[in-house]
mmCIF file as gemmi writes it, N, C-alpha and C atoms, coordinates in Angstrom:
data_model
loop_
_atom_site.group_PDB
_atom_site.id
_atom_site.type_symbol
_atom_site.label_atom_id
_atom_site.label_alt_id
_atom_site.label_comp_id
_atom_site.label_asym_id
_atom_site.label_entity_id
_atom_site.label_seq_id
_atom_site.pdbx_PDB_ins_code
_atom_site.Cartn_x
_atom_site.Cartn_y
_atom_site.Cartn_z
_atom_site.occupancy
_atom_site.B_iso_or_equiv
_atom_site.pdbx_formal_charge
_atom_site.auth_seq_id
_atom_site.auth_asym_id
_atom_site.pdbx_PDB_model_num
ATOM 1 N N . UNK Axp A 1 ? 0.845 -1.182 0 1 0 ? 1 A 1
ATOM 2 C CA . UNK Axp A 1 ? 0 0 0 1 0 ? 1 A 1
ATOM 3 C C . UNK Axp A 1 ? 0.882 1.233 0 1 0 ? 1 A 1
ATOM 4 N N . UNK Axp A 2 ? 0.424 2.184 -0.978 1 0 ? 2 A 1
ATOM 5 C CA . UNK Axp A 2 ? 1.559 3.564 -0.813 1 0 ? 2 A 1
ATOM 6 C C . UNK Axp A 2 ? 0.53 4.858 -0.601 1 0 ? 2 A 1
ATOM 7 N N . UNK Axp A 3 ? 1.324 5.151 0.315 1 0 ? 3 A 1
ATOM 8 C CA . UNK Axp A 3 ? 0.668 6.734 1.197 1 0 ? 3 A 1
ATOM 9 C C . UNK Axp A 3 ? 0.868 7.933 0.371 1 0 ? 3 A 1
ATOM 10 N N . UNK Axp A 4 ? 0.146 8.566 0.125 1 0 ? 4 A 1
ATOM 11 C CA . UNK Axp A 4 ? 0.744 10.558 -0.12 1 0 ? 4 A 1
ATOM 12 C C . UNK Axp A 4 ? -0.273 10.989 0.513 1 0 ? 4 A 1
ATOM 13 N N . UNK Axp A 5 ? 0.059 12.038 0.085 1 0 ? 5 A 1
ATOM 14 C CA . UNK Axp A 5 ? -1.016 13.179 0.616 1 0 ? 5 A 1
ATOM 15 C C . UNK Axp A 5 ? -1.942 13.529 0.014 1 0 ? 5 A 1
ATOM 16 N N . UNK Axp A 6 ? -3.314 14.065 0.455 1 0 ? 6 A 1
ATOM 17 C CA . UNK Axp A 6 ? -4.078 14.064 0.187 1 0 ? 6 A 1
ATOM 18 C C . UNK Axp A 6 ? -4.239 15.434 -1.352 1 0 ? 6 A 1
ATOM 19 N N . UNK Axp A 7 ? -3.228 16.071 -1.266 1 0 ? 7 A 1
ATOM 20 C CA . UNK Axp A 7 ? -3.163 17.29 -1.825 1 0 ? 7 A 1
ATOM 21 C C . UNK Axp A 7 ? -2.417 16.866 -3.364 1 0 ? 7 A 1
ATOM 22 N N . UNK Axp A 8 ? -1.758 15.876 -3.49 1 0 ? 8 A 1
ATOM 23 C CA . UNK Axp A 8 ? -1.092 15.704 -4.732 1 0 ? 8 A 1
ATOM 24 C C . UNK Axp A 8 ? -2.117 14.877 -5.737 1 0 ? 8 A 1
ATOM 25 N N . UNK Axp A 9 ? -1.473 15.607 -6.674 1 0 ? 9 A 1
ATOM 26 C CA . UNK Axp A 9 ? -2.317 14.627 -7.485 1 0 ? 9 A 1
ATOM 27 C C . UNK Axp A 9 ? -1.433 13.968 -8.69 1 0 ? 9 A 1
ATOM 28 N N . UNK Axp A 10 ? -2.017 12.152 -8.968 1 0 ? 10 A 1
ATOM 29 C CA . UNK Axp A 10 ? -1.775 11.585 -9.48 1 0 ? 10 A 1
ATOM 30 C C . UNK Axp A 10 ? -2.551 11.488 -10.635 1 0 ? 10 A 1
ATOM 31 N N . UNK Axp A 11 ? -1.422 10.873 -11.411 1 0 ? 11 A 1
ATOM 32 C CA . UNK Axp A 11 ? -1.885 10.217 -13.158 1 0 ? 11 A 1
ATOM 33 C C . UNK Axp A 11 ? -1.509 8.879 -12.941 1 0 ? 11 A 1
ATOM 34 N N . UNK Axp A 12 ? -2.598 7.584 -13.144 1 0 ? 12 A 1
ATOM 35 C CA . UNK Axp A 12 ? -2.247 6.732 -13.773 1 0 ? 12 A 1
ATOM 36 C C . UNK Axp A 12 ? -2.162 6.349 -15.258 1 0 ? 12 A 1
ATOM 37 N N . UNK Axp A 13 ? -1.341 5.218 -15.594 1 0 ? 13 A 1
ATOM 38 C CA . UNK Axp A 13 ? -1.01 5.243 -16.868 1 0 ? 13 A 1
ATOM 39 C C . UNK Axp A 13 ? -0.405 3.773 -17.132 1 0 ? 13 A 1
ATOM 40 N N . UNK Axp A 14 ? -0.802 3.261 -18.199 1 0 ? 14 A 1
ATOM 41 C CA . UNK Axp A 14 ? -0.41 1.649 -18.718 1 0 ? 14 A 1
ATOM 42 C C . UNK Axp A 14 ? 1.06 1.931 -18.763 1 0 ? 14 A 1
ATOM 43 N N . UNK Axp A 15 ? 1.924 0.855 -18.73 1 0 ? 15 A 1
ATOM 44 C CA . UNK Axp A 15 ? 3.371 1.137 -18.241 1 0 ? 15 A 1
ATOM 45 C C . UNK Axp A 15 ? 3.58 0.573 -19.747 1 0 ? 15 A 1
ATOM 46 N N . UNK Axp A 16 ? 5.131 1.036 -19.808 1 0 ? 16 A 1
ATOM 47 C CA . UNK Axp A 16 ? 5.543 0.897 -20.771 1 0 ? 16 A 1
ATOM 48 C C . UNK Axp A 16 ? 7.091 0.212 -20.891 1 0 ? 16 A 1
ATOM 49 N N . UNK Axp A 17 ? 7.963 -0.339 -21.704 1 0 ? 17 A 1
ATOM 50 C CA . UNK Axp A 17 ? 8.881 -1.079 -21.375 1 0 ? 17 A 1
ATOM 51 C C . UNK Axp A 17 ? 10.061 -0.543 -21.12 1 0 ? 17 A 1
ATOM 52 N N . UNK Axp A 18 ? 10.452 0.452 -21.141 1 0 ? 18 A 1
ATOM 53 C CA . UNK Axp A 18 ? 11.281 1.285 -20.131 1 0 ? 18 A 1
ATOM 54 C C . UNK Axp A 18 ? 10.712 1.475 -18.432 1 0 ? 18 A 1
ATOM 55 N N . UNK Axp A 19 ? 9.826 1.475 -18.449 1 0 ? 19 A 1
ATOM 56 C CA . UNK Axp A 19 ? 9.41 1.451 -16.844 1 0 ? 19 A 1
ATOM 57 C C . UNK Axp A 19 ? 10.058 0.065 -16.028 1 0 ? 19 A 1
ATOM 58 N N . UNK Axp A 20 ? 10.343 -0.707 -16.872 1 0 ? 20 A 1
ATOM 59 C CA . UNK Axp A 20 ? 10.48 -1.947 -16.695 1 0 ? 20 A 1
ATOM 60 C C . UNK Axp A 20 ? 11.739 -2.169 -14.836 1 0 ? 20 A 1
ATOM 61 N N . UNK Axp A 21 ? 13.107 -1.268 -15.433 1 0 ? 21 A 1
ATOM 62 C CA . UNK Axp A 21 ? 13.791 -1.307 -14.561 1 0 ? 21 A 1
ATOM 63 C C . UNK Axp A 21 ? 13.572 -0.283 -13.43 1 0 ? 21 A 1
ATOM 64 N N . UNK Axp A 22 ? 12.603 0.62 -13.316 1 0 ? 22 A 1
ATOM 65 C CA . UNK Axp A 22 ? 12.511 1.06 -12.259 1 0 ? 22 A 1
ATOM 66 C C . UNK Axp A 22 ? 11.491 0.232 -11.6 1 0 ? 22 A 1
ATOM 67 N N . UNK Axp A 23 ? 10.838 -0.29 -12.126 1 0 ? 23 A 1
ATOM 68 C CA . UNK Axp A 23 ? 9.723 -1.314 -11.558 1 0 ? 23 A 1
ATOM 69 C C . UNK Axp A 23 ? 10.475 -2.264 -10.523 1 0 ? 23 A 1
ATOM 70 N N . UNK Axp A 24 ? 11.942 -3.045 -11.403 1 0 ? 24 A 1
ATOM 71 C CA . UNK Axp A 24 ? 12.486 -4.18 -10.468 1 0 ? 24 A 1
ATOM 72 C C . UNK Axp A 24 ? 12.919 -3.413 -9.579 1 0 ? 24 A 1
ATOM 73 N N . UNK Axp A 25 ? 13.699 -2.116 -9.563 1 0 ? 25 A 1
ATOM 74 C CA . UNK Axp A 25 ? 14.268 -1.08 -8.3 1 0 ? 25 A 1
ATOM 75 C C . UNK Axp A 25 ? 13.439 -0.988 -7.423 1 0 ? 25 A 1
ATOM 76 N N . UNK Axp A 26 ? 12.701 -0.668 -7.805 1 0 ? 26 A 1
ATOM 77 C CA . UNK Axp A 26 ? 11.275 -0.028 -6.487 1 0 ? 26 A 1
ATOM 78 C C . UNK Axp A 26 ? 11.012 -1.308 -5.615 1 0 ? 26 A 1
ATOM 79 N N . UNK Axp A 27 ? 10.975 -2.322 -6.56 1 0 ? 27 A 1
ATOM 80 C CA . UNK Axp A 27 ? 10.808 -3.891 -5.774 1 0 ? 27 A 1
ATOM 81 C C . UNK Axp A 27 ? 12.384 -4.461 -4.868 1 0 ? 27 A 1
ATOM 82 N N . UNK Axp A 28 ? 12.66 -4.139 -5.705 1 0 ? 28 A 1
ATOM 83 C CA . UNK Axp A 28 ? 14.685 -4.754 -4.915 1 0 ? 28 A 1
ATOM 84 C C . UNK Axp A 28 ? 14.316 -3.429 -3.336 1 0 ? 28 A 1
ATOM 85 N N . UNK Axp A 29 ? 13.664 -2.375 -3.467 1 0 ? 29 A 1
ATOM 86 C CA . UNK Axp A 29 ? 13.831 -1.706 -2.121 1 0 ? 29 A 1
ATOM 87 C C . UNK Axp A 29 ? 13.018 -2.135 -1.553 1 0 ? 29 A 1
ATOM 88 N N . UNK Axp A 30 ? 11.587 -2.183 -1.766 1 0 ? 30 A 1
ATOM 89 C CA . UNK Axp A 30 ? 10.326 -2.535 -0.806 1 0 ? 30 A 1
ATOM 90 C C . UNK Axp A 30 ? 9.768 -3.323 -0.315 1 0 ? 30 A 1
ATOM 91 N N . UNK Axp A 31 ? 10.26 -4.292 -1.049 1 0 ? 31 A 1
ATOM 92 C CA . UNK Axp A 31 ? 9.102 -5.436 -1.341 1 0 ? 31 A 1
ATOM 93 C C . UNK Axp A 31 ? 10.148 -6.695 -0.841 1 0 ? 31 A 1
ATOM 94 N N . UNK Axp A 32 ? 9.735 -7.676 0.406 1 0 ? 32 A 1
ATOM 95 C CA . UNK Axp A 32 ? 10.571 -9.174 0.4 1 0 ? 32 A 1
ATOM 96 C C . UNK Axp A 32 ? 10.807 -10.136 -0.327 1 0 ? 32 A 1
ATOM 97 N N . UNK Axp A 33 ? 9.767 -9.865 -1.343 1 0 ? 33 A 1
ATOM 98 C CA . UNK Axp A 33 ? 10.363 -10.864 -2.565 1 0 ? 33 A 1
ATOM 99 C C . UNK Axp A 33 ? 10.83 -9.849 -3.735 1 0 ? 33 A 1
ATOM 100 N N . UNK Axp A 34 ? 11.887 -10.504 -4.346 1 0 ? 34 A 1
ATOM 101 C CA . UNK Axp A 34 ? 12.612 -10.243 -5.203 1 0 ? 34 A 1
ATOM 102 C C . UNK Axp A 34 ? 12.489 -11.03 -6.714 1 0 ? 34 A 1
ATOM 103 N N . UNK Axp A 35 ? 12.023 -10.437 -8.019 1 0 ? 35 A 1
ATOM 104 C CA . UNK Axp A 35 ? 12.297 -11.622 -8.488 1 0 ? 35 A 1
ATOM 105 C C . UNK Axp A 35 ? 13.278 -10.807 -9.948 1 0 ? 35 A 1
ATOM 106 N N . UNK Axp A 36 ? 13.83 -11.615 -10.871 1 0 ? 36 A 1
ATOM 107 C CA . UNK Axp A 36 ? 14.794 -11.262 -11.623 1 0 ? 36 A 1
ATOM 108 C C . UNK Axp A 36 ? 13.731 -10.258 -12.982 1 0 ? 36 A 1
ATOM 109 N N . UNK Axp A 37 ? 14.535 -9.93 -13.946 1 0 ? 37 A 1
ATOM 110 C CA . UNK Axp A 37 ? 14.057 -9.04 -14.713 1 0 ? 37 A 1
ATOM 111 C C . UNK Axp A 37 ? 13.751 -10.022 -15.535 1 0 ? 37 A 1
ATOM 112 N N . UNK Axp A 38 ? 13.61 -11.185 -15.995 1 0 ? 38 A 1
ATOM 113 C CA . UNK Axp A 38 ? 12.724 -11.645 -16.537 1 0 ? 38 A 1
ATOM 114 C C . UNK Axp A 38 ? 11.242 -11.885 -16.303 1 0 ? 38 A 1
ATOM 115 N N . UNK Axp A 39 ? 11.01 -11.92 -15.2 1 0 ? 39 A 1
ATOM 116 C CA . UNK Axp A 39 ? 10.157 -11.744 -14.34 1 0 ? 39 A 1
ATOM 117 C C . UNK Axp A 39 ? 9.027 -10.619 -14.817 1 0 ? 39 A 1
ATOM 118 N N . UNK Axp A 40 ? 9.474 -9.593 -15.142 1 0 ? 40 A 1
ATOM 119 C CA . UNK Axp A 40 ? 9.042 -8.195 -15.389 1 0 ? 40 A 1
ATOM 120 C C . UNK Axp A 40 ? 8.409 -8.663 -16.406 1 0 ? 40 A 1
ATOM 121 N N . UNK Axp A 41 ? 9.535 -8.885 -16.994 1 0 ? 41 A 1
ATOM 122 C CA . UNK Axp A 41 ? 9.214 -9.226 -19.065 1 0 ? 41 A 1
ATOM 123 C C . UNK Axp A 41 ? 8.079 -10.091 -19.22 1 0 ? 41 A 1
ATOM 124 N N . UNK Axp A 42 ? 8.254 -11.085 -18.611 1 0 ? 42 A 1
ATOM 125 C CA . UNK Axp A 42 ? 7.016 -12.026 -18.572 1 0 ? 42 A 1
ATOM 126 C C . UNK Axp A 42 ? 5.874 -11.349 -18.843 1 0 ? 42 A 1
ATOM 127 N N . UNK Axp A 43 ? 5.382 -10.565 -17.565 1 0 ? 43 A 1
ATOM 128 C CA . UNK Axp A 43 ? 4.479 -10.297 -17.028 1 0 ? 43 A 1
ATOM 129 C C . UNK Axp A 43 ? 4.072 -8.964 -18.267 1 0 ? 43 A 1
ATOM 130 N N . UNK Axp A 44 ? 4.879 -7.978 -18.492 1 0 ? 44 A 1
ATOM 131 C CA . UNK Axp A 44 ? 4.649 -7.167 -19.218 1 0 ? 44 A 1
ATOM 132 C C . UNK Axp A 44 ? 4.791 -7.651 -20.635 1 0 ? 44 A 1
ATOM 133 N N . UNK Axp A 45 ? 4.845 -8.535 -21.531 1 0 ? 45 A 1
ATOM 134 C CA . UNK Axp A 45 ? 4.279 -9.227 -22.548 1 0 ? 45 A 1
ATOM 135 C C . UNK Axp A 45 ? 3.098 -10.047 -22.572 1 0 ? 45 A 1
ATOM 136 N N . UNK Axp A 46 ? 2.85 -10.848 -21.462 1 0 ? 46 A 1
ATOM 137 C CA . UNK Axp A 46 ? 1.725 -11.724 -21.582 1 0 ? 46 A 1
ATOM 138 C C . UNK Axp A 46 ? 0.601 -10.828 -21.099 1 0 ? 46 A 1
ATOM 139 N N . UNK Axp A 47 ? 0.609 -9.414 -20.502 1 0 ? 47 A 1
ATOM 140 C CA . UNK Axp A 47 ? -0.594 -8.997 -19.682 1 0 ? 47 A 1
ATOM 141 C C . UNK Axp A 47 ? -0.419 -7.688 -20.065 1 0 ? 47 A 1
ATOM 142 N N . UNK Axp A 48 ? 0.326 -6.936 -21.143 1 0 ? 48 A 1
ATOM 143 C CA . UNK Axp A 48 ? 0.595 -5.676 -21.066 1 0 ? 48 A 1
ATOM 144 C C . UNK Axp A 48 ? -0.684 -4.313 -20.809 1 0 ? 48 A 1
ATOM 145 N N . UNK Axp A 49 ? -1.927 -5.039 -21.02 1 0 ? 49 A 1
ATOM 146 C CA . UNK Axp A 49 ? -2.671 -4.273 -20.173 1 0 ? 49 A 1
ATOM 147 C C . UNK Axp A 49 ? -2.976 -3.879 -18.426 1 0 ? 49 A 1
ATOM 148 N N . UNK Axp A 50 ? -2.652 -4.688 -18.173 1 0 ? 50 A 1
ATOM 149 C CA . UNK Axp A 50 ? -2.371 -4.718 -16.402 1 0 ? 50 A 1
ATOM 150 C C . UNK Axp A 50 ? -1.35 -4.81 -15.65 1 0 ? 50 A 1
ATOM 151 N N . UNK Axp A 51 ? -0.248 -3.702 -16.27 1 0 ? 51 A 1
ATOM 152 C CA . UNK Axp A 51 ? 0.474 -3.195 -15.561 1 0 ? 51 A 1
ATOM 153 C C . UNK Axp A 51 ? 0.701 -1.683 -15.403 1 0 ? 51 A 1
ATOM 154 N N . UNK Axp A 52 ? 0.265 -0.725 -14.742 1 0 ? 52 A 1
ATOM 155 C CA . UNK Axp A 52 ? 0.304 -0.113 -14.432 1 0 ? 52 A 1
ATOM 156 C C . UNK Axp A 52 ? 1.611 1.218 -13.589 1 0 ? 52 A 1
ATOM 157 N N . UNK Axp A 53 ? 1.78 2.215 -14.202 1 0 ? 53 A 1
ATOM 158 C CA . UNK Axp A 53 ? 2.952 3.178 -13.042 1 0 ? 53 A 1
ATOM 159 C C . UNK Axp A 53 ? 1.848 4.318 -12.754 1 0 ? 53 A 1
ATOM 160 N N . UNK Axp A 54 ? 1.953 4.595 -11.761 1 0 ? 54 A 1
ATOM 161 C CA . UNK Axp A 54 ? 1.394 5.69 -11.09 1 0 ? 54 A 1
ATOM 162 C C . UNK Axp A 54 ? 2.445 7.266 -11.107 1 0 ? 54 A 1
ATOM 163 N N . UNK Axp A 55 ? 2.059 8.394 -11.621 1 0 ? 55 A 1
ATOM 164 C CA . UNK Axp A 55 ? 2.838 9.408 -11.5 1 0 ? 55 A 1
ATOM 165 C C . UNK Axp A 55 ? 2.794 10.572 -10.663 1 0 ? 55 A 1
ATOM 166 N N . UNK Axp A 56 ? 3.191 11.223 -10.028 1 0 ? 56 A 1
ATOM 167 C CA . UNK Axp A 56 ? 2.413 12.727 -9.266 1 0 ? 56 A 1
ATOM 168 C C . UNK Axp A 56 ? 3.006 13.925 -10.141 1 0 ? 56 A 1
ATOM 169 N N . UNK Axp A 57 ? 2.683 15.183 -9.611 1 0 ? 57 A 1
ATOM 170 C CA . UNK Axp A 57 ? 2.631 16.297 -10.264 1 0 ? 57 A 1
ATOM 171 C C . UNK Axp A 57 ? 4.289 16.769 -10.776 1 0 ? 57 A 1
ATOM 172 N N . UNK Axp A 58 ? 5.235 15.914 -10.136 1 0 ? 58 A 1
ATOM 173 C CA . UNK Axp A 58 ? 6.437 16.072 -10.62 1 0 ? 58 A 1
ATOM 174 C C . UNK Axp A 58 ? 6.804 15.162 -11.585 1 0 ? 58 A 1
ATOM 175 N N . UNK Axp A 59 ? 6.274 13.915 -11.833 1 0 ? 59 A 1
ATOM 176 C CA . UNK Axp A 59 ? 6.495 13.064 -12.769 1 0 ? 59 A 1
ATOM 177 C C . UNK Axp A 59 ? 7.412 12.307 -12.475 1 0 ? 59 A 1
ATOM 178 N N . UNK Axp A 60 ? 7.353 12.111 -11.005 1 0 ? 60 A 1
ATOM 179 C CA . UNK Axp A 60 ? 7.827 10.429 -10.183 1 0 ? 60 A 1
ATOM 180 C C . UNK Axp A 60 ? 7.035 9.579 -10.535 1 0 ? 60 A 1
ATOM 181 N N . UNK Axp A 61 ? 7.813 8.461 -10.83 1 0 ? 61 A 1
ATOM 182 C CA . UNK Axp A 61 ? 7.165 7.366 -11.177 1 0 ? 61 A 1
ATOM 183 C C . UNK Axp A 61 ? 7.008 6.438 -10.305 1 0 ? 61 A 1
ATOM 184 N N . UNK Axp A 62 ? 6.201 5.619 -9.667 1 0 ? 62 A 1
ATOM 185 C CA . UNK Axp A 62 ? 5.861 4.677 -8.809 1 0 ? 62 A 1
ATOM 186 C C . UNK Axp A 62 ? 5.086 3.836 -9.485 1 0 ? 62 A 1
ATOM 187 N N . UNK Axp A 63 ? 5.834 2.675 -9.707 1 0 ? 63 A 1
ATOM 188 C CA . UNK Axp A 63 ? 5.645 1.272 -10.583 1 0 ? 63 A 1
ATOM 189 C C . UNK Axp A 63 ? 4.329 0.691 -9.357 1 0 ? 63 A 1
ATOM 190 N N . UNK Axp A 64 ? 3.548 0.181 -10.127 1 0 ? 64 A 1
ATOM 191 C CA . UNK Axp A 64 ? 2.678 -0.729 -9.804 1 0 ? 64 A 1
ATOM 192 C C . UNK Axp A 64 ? 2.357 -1.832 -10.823 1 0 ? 64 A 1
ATOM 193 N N . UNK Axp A 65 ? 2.757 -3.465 -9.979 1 0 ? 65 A 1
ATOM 194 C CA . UNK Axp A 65 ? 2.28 -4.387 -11.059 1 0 ? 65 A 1
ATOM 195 C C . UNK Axp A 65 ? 1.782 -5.313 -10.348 1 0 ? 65 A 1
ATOM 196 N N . UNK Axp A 66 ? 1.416 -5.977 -11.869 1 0 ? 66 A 1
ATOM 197 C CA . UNK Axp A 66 ? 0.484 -7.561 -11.106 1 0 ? 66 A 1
ATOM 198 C C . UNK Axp A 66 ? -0.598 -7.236 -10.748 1 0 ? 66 A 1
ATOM 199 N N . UNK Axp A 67 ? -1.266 -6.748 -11.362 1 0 ? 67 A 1
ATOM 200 C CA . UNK Axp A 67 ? -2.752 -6.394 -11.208 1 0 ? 67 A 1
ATOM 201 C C . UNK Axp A 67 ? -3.387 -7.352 -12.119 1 0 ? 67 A 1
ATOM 202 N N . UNK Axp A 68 ? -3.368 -8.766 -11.909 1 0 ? 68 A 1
ATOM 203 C CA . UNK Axp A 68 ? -4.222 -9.897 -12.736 1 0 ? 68 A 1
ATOM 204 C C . UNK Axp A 68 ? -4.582 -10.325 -11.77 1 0 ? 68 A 1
């Protein structure tokens, strides 16, 4: 689950395959499982509609996946 504030505002947006390695980054920091960058690929070829990055008004990107 990721927190902001109530005051920012976000864009979501279908991810694209450059998002790819900030996706595994964001995961190598947060997240207890780890899995390799094929992993990514998988997922973003077989499902490329349901993966998702979330952006705010500066145009940080915060990967969200696995939404199947």
């Amino acid at each position: 689950l990721l927190w902001f504030r109530i005051d920012e505002r976000m864009n979501l947006r279908v991810a694209k395959a450059d998002d790819l390695l900030n996706t595994q980054h964001c995961n190598l920091l947060c997240l207890p499982e780890n899995y390799q960058m094929k992993y990514y690929f998988y997922h973003a070829l077989s499902w490329p509609q349901l993966s998702y990055v979330a952006e705010d008004d500066k145009v940080k990107e915060i990967p969200i996946m696995d939404i199947k």
